[in-house]
N, C-alpha and C positions, 0 to 999 in steps of 0.2 A: 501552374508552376510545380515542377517536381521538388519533392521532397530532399532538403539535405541529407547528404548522406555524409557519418565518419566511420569508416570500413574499421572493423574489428585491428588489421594490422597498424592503423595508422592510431591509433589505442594504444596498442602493444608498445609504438615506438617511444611514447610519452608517459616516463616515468616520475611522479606522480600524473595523472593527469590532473591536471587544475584548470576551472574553465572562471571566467573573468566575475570577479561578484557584481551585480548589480542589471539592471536592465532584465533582457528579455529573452529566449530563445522558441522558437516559435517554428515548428514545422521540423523538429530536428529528428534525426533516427540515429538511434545508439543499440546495436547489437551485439549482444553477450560482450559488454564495453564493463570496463574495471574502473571505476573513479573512488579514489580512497578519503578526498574530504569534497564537501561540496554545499556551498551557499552560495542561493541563488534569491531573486526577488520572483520569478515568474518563467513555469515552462506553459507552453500552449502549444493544444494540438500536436504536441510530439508522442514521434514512436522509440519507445525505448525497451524494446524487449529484449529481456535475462538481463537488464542491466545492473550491476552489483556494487552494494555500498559495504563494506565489512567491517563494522568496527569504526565506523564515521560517523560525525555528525552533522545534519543537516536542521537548521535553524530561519524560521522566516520566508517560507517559500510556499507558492500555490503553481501547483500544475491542474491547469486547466482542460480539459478532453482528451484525447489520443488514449494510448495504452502503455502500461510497465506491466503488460504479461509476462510471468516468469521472472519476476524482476527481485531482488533480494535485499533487506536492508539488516539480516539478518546481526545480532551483538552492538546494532548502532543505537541513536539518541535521534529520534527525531522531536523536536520541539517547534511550536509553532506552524506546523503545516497543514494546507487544507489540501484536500486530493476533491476537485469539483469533474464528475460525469468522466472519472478514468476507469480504464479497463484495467483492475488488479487479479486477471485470473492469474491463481498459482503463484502470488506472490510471498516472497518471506518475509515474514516479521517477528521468526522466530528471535526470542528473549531480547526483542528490544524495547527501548524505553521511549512510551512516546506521550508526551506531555503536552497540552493542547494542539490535537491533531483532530481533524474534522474529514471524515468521509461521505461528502455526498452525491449519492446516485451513484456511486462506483459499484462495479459486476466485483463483487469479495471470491467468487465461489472457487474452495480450493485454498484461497488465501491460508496461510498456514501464521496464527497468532500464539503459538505453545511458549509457554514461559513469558511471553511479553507483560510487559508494567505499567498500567496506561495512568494516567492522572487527566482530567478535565478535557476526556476524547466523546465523540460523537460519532457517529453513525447515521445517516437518513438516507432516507430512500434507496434501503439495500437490506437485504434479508443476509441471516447469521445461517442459512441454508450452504451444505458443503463446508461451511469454516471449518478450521481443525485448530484444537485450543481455544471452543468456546469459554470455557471455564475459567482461560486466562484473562477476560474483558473485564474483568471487576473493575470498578473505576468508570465505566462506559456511560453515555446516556444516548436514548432512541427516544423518536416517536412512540408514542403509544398503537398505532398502526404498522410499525417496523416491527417492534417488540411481539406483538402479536402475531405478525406472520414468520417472526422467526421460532415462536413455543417449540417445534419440535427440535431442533438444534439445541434448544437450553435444555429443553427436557432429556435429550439424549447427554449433553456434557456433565446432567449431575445423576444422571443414572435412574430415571424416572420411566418407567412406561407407561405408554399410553394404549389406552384402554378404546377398541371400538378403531385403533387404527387398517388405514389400507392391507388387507394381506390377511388381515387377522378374521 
C-alpha cells in the first residue's frame, strides 16, 4: 500500500490546519507542512519531514517509527510525548518546553535542543553524539550505558577536554 500523501499546497490551502483529535494516523507523509496546534493520541510509521510546530502545543501523543527529519517544534510545549524508534535527524527543539517526553531509540544526531526546558524527559537508546544544546538537557534522565557512550558530548557542552583522545 502506498503511502498517503498531503502535498505541501493542499497545506497551504488550510488555514489553520487542524487534523481531528483522537484515533490514529498511520502511514501519513507531511512535507515541509505548517500545522499550528496539534493533539493527537497516535502517529505510526509516518513520514513527516520539515514538518513545523511554531509556538504550539502538543499534549498526549506517541509517534511510533517513520521519521520528522528536519522537523521543527521550535518556542512550542510538548507535554506528555513519547517519540518510540523515530528518525529526529536535524530536528528543532530549540527553546521548547518539554515536560514528560520520552525518546526511545530515536537517531537525535543534529537534533538541535539550545535553550530547551525539559522537566521529567528521558532519553534511551540514543547517544547525545552531534546534539547541539547538550547543556540545555538539565532535567534529562539516561541509561547508565546511553550516558556513558554519550561522555564526549557532555564533556565537550561544559567545556572539558579529553585527554588521550582520537587525533591527539
Amino acid at each position: 500500500m502506498a503511502d498517503p500523501v498531503v502535498a505541501a499546497p493542499l497545506i497551504s490551502q488550510l488555514d489553520p490546519c487542524e487534523l481531528p483529535d483522537g484515533g490514529e494516523l498511520d502511514e501519513l507523509v507531511l512535507s515541509e507542512a505548517l500545522v499550528e496546534r496539534h493533539g493527537r493520541d497516535a502517529l505510526t510509521d509516518s513520514r513527516l519531514v520539515g514538518f513545523s510546530l511554531s509556538e504550539g502545543r502538543v499534549e498526549d501523543l506517541r509517534v511510533a517509527g517513520g521519521t520528522m527529519m528536519l522537523s521543527s517544534f521550535a518556542h512550542s510545549t510538548l507535554r506528555r510525548v513519547a517519540f518510540e524508534n523515530v528518525n529526529l535527524r536535524e530536528a528543532s527543539f530549540l527553546e521548547t518546553q518539554l515536560e514528560f517526553v520520552h525518546f526511545d531509540g530515536c537517531d537525535l544526531t543534529g537534533a538541535d535542543f539550545r535553550g530547551a526546558r525539559l522537566k521529567e524527559c528521558a532519553i534511551r537508546g540514543s547517544s547525545l553524539d552531534g546534539v547541539l544544546g547538550v547543556e540545555s538537557l538539565r532535567g534529562l534522565t539516561m541509561p547508565w550505558g546511553d550516558l556513558v557512550g554519550s561522555v564526549g558530548a557532555l564533556a565537550a557542552a561544559l567545556g572539558i577536554g579529553v585527554e588521550g583522545a582520537e587525533g591527539e
